[in-house]
Structures are given as C-alpha cells and as structure tokens.
N, C-alpha and C positions, 0 to 999 in steps of 0.2 A: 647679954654675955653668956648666960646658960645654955641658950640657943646655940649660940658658936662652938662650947666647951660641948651641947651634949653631940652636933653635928660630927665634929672635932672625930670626939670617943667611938660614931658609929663609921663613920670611915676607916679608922683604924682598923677595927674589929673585921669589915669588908675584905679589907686590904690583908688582914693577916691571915683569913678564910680562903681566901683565895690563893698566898702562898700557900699554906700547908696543904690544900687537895691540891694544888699542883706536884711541891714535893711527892708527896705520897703518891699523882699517878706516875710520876719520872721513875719513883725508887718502885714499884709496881711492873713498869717495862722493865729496866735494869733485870729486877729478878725473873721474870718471864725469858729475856734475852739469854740468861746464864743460864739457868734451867735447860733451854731448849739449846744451846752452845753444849753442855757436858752428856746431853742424855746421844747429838748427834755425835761429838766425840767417842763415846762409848760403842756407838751401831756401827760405826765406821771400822772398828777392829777386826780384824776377822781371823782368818787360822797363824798361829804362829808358830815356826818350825825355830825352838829355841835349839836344839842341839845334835847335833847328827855324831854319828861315830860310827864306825870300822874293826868289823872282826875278823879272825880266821880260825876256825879250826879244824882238825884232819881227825875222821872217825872210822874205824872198824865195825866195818858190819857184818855180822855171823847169825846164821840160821840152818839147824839142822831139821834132818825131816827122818824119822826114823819107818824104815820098809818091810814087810813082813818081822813087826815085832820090833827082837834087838838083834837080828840079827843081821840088816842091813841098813846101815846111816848114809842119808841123801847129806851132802853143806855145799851149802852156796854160802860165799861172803864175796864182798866188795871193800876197796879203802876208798872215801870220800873224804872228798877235800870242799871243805866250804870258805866261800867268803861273802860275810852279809856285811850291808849296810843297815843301818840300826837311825830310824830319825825317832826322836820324842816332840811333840807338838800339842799346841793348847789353840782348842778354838774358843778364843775368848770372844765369840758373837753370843757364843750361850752364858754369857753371866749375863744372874739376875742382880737386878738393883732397883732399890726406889729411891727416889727425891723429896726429899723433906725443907718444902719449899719454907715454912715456917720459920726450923733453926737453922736454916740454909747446910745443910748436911745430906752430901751422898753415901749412901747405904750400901754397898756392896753385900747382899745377900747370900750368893754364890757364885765360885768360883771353878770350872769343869776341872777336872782330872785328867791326869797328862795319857795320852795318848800313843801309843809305844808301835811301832811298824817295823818289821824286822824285813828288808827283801835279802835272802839267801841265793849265790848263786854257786849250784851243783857240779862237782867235776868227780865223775867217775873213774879209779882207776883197781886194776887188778880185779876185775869182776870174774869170778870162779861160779860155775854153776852147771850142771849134768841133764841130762834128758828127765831123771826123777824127780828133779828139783830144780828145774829155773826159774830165772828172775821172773818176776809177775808185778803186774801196774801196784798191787798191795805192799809187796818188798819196797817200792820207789816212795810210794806213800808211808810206810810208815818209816822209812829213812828219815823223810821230809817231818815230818813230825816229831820223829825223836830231839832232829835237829836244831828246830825248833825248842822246842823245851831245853833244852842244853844252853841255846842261845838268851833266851829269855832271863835264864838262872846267872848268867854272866851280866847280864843287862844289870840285873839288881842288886848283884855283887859288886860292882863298879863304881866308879862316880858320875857316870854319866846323869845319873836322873838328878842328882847333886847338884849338878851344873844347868839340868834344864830348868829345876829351881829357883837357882839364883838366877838366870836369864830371866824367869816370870816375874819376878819381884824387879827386876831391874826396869820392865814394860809396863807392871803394875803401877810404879813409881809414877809413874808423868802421871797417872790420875790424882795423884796428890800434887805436883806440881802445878795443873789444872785447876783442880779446886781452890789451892791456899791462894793463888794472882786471882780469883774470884770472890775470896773471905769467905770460901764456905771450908767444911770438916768434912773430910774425908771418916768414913767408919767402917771397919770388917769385922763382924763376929763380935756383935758388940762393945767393941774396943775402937777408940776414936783412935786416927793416925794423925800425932804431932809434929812428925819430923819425918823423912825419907829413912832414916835409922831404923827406924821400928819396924820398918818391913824385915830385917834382918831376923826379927823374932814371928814372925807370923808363922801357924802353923796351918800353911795350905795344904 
C-alpha cells in the first residue's frame, strides 16, 4: 500500500514539474512576443508633421548709404510682402526607450523636440535704389533673415506650437494604449502613466 501511496505522491510531483516549466516557458514566449510587438511598434514611427500653419506679412525695408561724409545720402528701400508656410514636426524614430522585461514596463527615456520649418515666399514690390546704392544679393539676404526672425517670433507667440503639443501627446497616447492591452506600464520621466489623462500633464 506504501508502494502505491508513495508511487501515487512521485507521479503527482512529475506531473506538476512538468506543468509549471511549461507555464513558465508559454509565459517566457508571451513576454518575448510583447517585448519585441512594442519595441517594433515604436521603430515603425517615424517623422510626424503634427501641425502646419500660415502667415503673411508686408515689410519695409530701408537702407541708407551715406556719400562723401553727410553730405550725400545713397536709400534704397523695398515693400516686401511675405507669405510662409510654418510646419512643426517630431521625429519620433529618435526616442530613446528601454524595456523592463521584469516589471513589464516601457521606459520612455526621451522624447526629440519639435522641429519648426518656416518656407517663406518673397514678393518684391516698390523697389527704390540708384546707381550709388543698389540692391545687392546681401540686401536680399539680409531681408530673408530679417524675415525670418520676425516669423519665427510670431511662431512662438501663437498657439501653434500649443497645438503641435497636444497632437504629440494625442500619438504618444497609443503607446499607452499598446502597453496597458499588454498589462505592461507605460513610464516618462520617471512618472508611470495610469491613464490616457495624464499625458495632459506631461511636461515635454
């Protein structure tokens, strides 16, 4: 009877050996599979043109050139008329991130800074200028560059970069949607994200 009961006891033991390293290699794949499902998720992202916007402005440009001394003033000016297109974009191929295969939690490391393109296009009008003083590729350039900064200062007076914001956060969101259908925790800045909400508070 001992024989049967201790038979009995080492079969069991077998039998439950043998489930558990099974469990454990299935739940082993599983996590390998999710792992390598979010890390290609993430490579797959590549430049994103969250927000584009539209300017115009009309500028006066004046340059004097003063000719033997004060006794002769050279001016050229020109009225410029610009209208740019303004896109902000994130290349989110450069975020770093690691995987913490253990607490099953993605790490968002870094997140790139937005990327701001101004294309301006030039319409010269009333262009004034005299044999002592004409236009020259420098006048054109430094138009273009004034412009430039003009435009730029408008860019971040605005709401535009506001809104390229909340677009980032709105594309950031599916990595938490990703993660939580996986049971793993999304983290940025060492701050774990509970809910799609809480992007509303991140300071990227």
């Amino acid at each position: 009877m001992r024989k049967i009961l201790f038979g009995v006891i080492i079969t069991l033991i077998v039998l439950f050996t043998f489930k558990y390293c099974g469990d454990k290699q299935e739940d082993e794949t599983i996590l390998k599979e999710s792992s390598a499902l979010i890390q290609e998720q993430i490579k797959n992202v590549g430049k994103l043109i969250v927000t584009e916007g539209h300017f115009s402005e009309v500028f006066n440009y004046k340059n004097s050139k003063e000719i033997l001394g004060d006794y002769i003033t050279s001016e050229k000016k020109a009225l410029v008329v610009v209208n740019a297109d303004v896109f902000i974009a994130y290349d989110l191929s450069k975020i770093e991130f690691e995987l913490d295969e253990e607490s099953k939690t993605l790490i968002i490391l870094y997140i790139p800074e937005e990327e701001i393109k101004i294309s301006p296009d030039f319409e010269y009008y009333d262009v004034q200028a005299d044999f002592l003083n004409p236009f020259e590729a420098s006048d054109y350039n430094n138009i273009k560059e004034t412009v430039k900064e003009a435009l730029m200062k408008k860019v971040e007076a605005s709401e535009i970069k506001t809104n390229a914001k909340n677009r980032l956060i709105s594309e950031l969101s599916k990595f938490y949607i990703l993660t939580n259908s996986l049971g793993w925790t999304l983290q940025y800045n060492q701050t774990p994200i509970n809910n799609i909400q809480e992007f509303q508070g991140l300071k990227l």
